[in-house]
C-alpha positions in Angstrom: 95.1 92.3 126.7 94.2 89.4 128.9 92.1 91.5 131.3 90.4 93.3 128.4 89.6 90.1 126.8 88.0 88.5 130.3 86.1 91.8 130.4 84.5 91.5 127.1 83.6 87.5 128.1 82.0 88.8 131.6 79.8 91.6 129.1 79.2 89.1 126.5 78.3 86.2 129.7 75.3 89.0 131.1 74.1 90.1 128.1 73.4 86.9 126.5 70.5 86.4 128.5 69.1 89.7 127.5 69.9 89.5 123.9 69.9 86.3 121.0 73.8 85.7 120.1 72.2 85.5 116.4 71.8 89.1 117.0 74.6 89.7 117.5 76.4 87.8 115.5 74.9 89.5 112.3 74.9 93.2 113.9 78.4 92.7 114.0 78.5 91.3 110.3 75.9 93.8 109.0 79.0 96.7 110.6 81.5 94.8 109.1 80.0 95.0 105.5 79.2 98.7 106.1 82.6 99.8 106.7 83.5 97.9 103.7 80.9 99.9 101.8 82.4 102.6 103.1 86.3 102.3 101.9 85.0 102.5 98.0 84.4 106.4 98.6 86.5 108.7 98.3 87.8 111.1 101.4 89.9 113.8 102.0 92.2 113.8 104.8 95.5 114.9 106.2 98.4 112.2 106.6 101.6 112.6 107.9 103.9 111.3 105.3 107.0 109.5 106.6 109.7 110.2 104.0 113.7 109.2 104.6 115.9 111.7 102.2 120.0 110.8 103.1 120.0 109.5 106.8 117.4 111.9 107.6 113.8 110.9 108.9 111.0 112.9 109.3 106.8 113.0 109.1 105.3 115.9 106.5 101.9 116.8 107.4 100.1 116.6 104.1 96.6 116.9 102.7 95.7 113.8 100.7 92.4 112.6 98.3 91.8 108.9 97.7 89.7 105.9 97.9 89.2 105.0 101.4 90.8 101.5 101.0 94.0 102.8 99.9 93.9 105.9 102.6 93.3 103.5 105.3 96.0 101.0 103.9 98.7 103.8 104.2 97.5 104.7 107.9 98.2 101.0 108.9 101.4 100.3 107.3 104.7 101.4 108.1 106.8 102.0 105.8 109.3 104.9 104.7 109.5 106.7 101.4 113.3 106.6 100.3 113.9 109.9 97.9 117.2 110.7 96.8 118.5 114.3 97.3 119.2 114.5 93.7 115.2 113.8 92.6 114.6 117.2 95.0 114.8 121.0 94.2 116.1 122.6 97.1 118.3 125.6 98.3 121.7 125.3 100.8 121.9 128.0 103.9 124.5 128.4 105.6 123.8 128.8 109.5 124.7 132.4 111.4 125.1 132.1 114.8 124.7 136.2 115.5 124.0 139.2 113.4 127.1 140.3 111.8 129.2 137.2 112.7 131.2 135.0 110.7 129.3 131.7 109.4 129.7 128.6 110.6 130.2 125.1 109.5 126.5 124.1 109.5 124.8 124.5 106.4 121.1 123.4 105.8 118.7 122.1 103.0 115.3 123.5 102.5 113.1 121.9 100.3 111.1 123.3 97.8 107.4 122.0 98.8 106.2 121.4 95.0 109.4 119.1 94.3 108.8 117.1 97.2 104.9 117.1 96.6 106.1 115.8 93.1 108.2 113.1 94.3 105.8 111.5 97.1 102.8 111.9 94.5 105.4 109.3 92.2 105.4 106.9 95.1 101.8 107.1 96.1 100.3 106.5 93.2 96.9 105.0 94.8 97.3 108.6 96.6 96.6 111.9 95.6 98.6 114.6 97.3 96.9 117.6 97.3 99.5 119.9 99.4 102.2 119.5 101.6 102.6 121.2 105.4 105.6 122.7 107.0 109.1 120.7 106.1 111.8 120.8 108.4 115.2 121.7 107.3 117.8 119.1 106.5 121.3 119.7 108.0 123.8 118.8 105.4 126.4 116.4 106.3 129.6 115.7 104.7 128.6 112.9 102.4 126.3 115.0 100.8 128.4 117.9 99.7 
């Protein structure tokens, strides 16, 4: 950071006699209150969405609509959706090893993609989810039997 910050003073020290610091001074505000301009539209994107259901986590790849504010708001912070299994439509497998074998212990949740569209969609209100990727099976542990 140190290096990258002496770099931009060494730029900054050899263009100044080339260019008025007023310049650039309001270049960089007359960016600054474009970009702002900017968050009031409204954009389509794809997000992943990082959701914790049990002790599970995971990222689901969805496409999302909203103001750019609240999009880019989501990107920078960090934070988890908790849903409860129980707010979640979903169907148990039971894992097969081989064709024909017995079936083991390992049973799995797969979640049905308008339920969880449904329950992110409650938690993002400022958000609108327009569709939801690929989700990844959960493996069922004891407690939630």
């Amino acid at each position: 950071m140190k290096r990258l910050w002496n770099s931009i003073l060494r730029l900054y020290e050899k263009v100044k006699s080339y260019v008025s610091p007023v310049f650039i001074m309001l270049f960089i505000a007359s960016f600054t209150l474009w970009y702002i301009a900017k968050l009031n539209y409204s954009y389509t994107t794809e997000l992943d969405v990082k959701i914790r259901i049990g002790g599970n986590r995971f990222a689901v790849p969805c496409v999302v609509e909203g103001k750019g504010a609240n999009l880019f708001g989501y990107v920078i912070s960090t934070s988890r959706l908790n849903i409860p299994l129980d707010e979640l439509e979903y169907t148990v497998m039971r894992e097969v090893t081989e064709l024909g074998s017995a079936p083991s212990d390992k049973m799995r949740i797969h979640l049905k993609p308008e339920s969880l569209q449904n329950a992110i969609s409650v938690r993002l209100s400022d958000i609108k989810i327009r569709s939801v990727g690929s989700i990844p099976d959960i493996e069922m542990t004891k407690s939630m039997q």
